[in-house]
C-alpha positions in Angstrom: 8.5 -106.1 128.1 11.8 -104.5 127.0 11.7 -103.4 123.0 13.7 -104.7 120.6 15.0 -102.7 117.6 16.3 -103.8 114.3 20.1 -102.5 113.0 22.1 -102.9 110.3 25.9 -102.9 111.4 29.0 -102.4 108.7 32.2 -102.3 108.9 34.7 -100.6 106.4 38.4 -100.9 106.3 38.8 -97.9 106.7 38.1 -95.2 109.8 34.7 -93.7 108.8 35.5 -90.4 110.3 32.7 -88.8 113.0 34.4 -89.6 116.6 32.9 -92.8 118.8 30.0 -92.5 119.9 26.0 -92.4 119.7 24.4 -89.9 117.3 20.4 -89.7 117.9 19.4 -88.8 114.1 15.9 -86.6 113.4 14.0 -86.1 109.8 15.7 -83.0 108.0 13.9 -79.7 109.2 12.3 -81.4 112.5 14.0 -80.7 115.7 10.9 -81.4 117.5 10.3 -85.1 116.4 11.5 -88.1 117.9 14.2 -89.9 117.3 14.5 -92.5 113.7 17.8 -93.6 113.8 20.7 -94.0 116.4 23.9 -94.5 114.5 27.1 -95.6 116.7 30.3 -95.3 115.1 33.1 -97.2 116.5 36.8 -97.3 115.1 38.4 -101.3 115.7 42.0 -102.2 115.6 43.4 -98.9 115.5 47.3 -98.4 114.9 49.4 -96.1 117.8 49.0 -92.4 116.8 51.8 -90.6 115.1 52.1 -86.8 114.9 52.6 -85.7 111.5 56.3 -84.6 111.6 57.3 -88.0 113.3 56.0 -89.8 110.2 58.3 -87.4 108.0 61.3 -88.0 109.5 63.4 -90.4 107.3 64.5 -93.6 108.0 65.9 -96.7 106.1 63.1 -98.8 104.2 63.3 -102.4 104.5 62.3 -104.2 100.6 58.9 -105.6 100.6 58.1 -104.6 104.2 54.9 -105.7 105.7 51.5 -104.1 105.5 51.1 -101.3 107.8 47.9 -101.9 109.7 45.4 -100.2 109.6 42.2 -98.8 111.7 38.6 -100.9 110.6 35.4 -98.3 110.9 32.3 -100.1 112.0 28.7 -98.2 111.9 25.4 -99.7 113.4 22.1 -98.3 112.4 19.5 -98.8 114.6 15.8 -98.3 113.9 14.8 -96.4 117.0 11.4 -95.0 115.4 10.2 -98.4 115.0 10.6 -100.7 117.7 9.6 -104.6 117.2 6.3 -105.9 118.7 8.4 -108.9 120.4 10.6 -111.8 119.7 8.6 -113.9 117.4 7.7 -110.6 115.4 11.4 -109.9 115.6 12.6 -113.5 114.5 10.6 -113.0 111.7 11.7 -109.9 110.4 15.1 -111.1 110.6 14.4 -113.9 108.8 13.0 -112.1 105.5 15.7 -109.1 106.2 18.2 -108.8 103.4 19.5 -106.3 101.1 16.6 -104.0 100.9 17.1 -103.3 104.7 21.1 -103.2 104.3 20.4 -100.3 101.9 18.1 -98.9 104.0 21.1 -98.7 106.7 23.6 -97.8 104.1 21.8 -94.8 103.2 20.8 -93.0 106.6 25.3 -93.6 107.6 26.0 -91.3 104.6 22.9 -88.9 105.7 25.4 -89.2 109.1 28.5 -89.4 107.1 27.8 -86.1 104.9 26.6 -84.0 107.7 30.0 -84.4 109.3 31.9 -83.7 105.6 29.9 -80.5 105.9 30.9 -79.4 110.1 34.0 -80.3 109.1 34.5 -78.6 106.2 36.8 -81.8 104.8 36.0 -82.5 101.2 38.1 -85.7 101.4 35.4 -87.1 103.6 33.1 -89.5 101.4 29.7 -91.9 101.8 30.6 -94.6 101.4 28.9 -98.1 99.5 28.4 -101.8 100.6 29.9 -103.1 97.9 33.1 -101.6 100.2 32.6 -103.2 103.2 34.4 -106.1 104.9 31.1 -107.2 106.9 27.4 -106.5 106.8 24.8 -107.6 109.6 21.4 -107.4 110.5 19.9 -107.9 114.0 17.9 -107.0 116.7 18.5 -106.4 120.5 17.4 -104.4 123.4 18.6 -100.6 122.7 21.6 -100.7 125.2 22.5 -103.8 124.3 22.8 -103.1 120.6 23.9 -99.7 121.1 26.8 -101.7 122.9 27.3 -103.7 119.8 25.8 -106.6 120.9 22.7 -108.1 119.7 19.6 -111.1 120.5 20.0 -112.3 117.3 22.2 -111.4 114.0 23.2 -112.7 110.7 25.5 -111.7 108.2 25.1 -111.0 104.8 27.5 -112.4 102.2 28.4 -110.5 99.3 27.5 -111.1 96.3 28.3 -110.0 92.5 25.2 -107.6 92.2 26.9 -105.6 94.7 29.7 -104.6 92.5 28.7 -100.9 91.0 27.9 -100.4 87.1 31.4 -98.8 87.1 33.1 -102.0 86.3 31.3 -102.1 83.2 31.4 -98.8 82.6 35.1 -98.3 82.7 37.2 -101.4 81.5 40.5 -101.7 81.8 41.1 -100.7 78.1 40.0 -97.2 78.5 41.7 -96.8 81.8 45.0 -97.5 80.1 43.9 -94.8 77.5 43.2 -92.5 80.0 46.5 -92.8 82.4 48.6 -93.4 79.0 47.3 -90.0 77.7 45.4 -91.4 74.7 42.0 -90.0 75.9 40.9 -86.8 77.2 38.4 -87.4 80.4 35.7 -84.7 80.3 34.7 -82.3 82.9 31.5 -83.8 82.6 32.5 -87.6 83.7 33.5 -85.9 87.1 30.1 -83.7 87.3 27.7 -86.1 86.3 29.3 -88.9 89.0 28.5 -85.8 91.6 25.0 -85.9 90.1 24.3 -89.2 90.5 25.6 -89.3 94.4 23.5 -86.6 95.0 20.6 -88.5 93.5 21.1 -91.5 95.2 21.3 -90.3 98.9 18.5 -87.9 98.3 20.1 -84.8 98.2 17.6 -83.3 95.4 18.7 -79.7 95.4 22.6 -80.7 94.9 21.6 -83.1 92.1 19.5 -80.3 90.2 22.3 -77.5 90.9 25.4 -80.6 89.3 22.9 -81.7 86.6 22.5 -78.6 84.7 26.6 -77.9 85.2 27.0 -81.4 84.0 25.0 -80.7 81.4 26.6 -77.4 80.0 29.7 -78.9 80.7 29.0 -81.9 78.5 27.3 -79.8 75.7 30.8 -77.7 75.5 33.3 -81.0 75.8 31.1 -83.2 73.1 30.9 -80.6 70.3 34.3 -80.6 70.4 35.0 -84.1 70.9 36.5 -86.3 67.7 33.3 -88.7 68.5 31.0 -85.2 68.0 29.7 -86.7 64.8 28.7 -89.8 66.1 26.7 -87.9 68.9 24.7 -85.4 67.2 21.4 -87.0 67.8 22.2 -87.2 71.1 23.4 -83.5 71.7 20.6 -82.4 70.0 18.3 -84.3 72.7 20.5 -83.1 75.8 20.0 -79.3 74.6 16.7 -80.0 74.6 16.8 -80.5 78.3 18.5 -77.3 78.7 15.5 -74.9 79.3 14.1 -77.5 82.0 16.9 -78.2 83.9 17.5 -74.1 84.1 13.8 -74.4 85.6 14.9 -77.4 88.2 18.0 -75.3 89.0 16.3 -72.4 89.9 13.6 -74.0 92.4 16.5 -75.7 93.8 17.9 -72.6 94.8 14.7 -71.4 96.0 14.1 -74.7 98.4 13.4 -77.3 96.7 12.1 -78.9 93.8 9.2 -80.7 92.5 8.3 -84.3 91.9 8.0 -83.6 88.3 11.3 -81.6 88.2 12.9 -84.0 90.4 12.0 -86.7 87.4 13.4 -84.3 85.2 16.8 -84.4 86.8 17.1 -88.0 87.0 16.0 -88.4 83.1 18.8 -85.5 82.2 21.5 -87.6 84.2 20.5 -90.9 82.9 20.7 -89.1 79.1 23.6 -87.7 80.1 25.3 -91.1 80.8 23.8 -92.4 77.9 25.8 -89.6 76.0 29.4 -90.3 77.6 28.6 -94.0 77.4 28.4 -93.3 73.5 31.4 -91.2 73.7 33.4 -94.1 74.9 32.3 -96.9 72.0 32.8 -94.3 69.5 36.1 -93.8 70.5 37.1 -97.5 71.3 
C-alpha cells in the first residue's frame, strides 16, 4: 500500500526566497535522524528577469500605469515523519484538520525560512504569518505526488478575522499619524521587544532570552525619561525587578540553552514589557 502523508501548502504574494526545490528537514542537533518534514518551495507567475542597471535606466512614466506583476511564493509542508495509516484514517484527519495543523505548517516554513536568512546572510529575509497569505490548504497524497504539488484530497482554509495579528489593536491609526507626523517618539524598545516576541514564537529560545533583557534595559532607559514616566512608575519598578533574572536567562542562553523555568521567565518579562509600552501609549493618547 503506498503511504500517504499530510501537508499544509501556502502561498504568499510574494517570492519566499530559498530556490525551487525539495528540502528534507531534520530535528535541530540530529543529523542522524530521519526525515520530519519535506518543505517544497516553488515561485508561480514570475515576471521576466531584469538586471539591475536595466531597471535604472530612465524612461518616460505613463500616469496611473498598471500594476507591475508580481512573482506568488508557494510552500508545502509535508509531514514525512508521520505517514497516514490509509485512506479512511487519512479522510479523517482531513476532516478535523484546521488551524492548529496550518500553524503547525506555518511554523516549520520559517524554521526553513530563517535558516536560509542566516546562509545568506540577508537581514531583509523575514518568516512570514498566515494572516499574509493569499491561500492556505491542507491535504494528503502519496509523497511524489504531493511533493509535485498535487494531492488525493485537499481543502482550503478561508480566512478569518482571528487571523489578523494583535497589532491592529495595538497600533491604531491615531498613533501612527503621531508617529509619522513627529508628535511621538517610538522607543528602542518597541523594535526590541517585537524581535523578542518573534523569537518566542518560532522557538528560537536563546535569541528571545539574549533581545529580552536588551529590551528590557532599553525600555528601563527610554520610560524614565518618557513624559508618561509618572504614570509608569509602578510598572518600572516591577520590570527592574526582572532585571537580575533575565541577566541569569541571558547568560545560560549564551552557554546553550535555557531552562524551562527561565524560558517562563522570558516570556513573563516580554509580556510585562508590552504591558509597559501598551501603558505608555494610553498615557500619552
Amino acid at each position: 500500500m503506498t503511504p500517504l502523508f499530510r501537508f499544509a501548502q501556502v502561498e504568499w504574494p510574494w517570492a519566499l526566497g530559498p530556490p525551487d526545490g525539495r528540502y528534507l528537514m531534520r530535528p535541530p542537533g540530529e543529523p542522524e535522524a530521519p526525515p520530519t518534514h519535506v518543505v517544497v518551495f516553488a515561485t508561480l507567475g514570475a515576471p521576466e528577469r531584469r538586471r539591475l542597471g536595466a531597471l535604472r535606466k530612465q524612461r518616460e512614466a505613463p500616469p496611473e500605469p498598471e500594476p507591475t506583476p508580481v512573482s506568488t511564493g508557494r510552500a508545502t509542508v509535508i509531514d514525512a515523519g508521520r505517514p497516514l495509516g490509509g485512506l479512511e484514517e487519512a479522510r479523517t484527519w482531513l476532516q478535523d484538520a484546521g488551524e492548529q495543523e496550518l500553524d503547525e505548517g506555518v511554523a516549520v516554513l520559517n524554521r526553513a525560512l530563517h535558516a536560509f536568512r542566516l546562509v545568506t546572510a540577508d537581514p531583509y529575509l523575514h518568516t512570514v504569518a498566515k494572516h499574509q497569505a493569499l491561500v492556505a490548504r491542507l491535504g494528503f497524497g502519496a509523497g511524489e505526488q504531493v511533493a509535485d504539488g498535487l494531492w488525493t484530497d485537499a481543502r482550503e482554509l478561508v480566512q478569518r478575522d482571528g487571523w489578523q495579528r494583535r497589532s491592529r489593536v495595538l497600533h491604531p491609526q491615531a498613533r501612527l499619524a503621531a508617529v509619522l507626523g513627529a508628535r511621538e517618539r517610538p522607543l528602542a524598545c518597541e523594535e526590541l521587544a517585537l524581535r523578542a516576541q518573534l523569537d518566542l514564537d518560532h522557538g528560537r529560545d536563546r535569541e528571545a532570552a539574549l533581545q529580552v533583557l536588551v529590551a528590557l534595559d532599553a525600555a528601563l532607559a527610554e520610560l524614565s525619561s518618557d513624559p508618561s514616566a509618572a504614570a509608569l512608575a509602578d510598572r518600572l519598578g516591577e520590570l527592574r525587578g526582572q532585571r537580575k533574572a533575565i541577566a541569569v536567562a541571558a547568560q545560560s542562553a549564551l552557554g546553550g540553552g535555557l531552562s524551562s523555568a527561565e524560558l517562563e521567565q522570558v516570556s513573563f518579562t516580554l509580556a510585562r514589557i508590552e504591558a509597559a509600552l501598551r501603558a505608555r501609549a494610553v498615557a500619552n493618547a
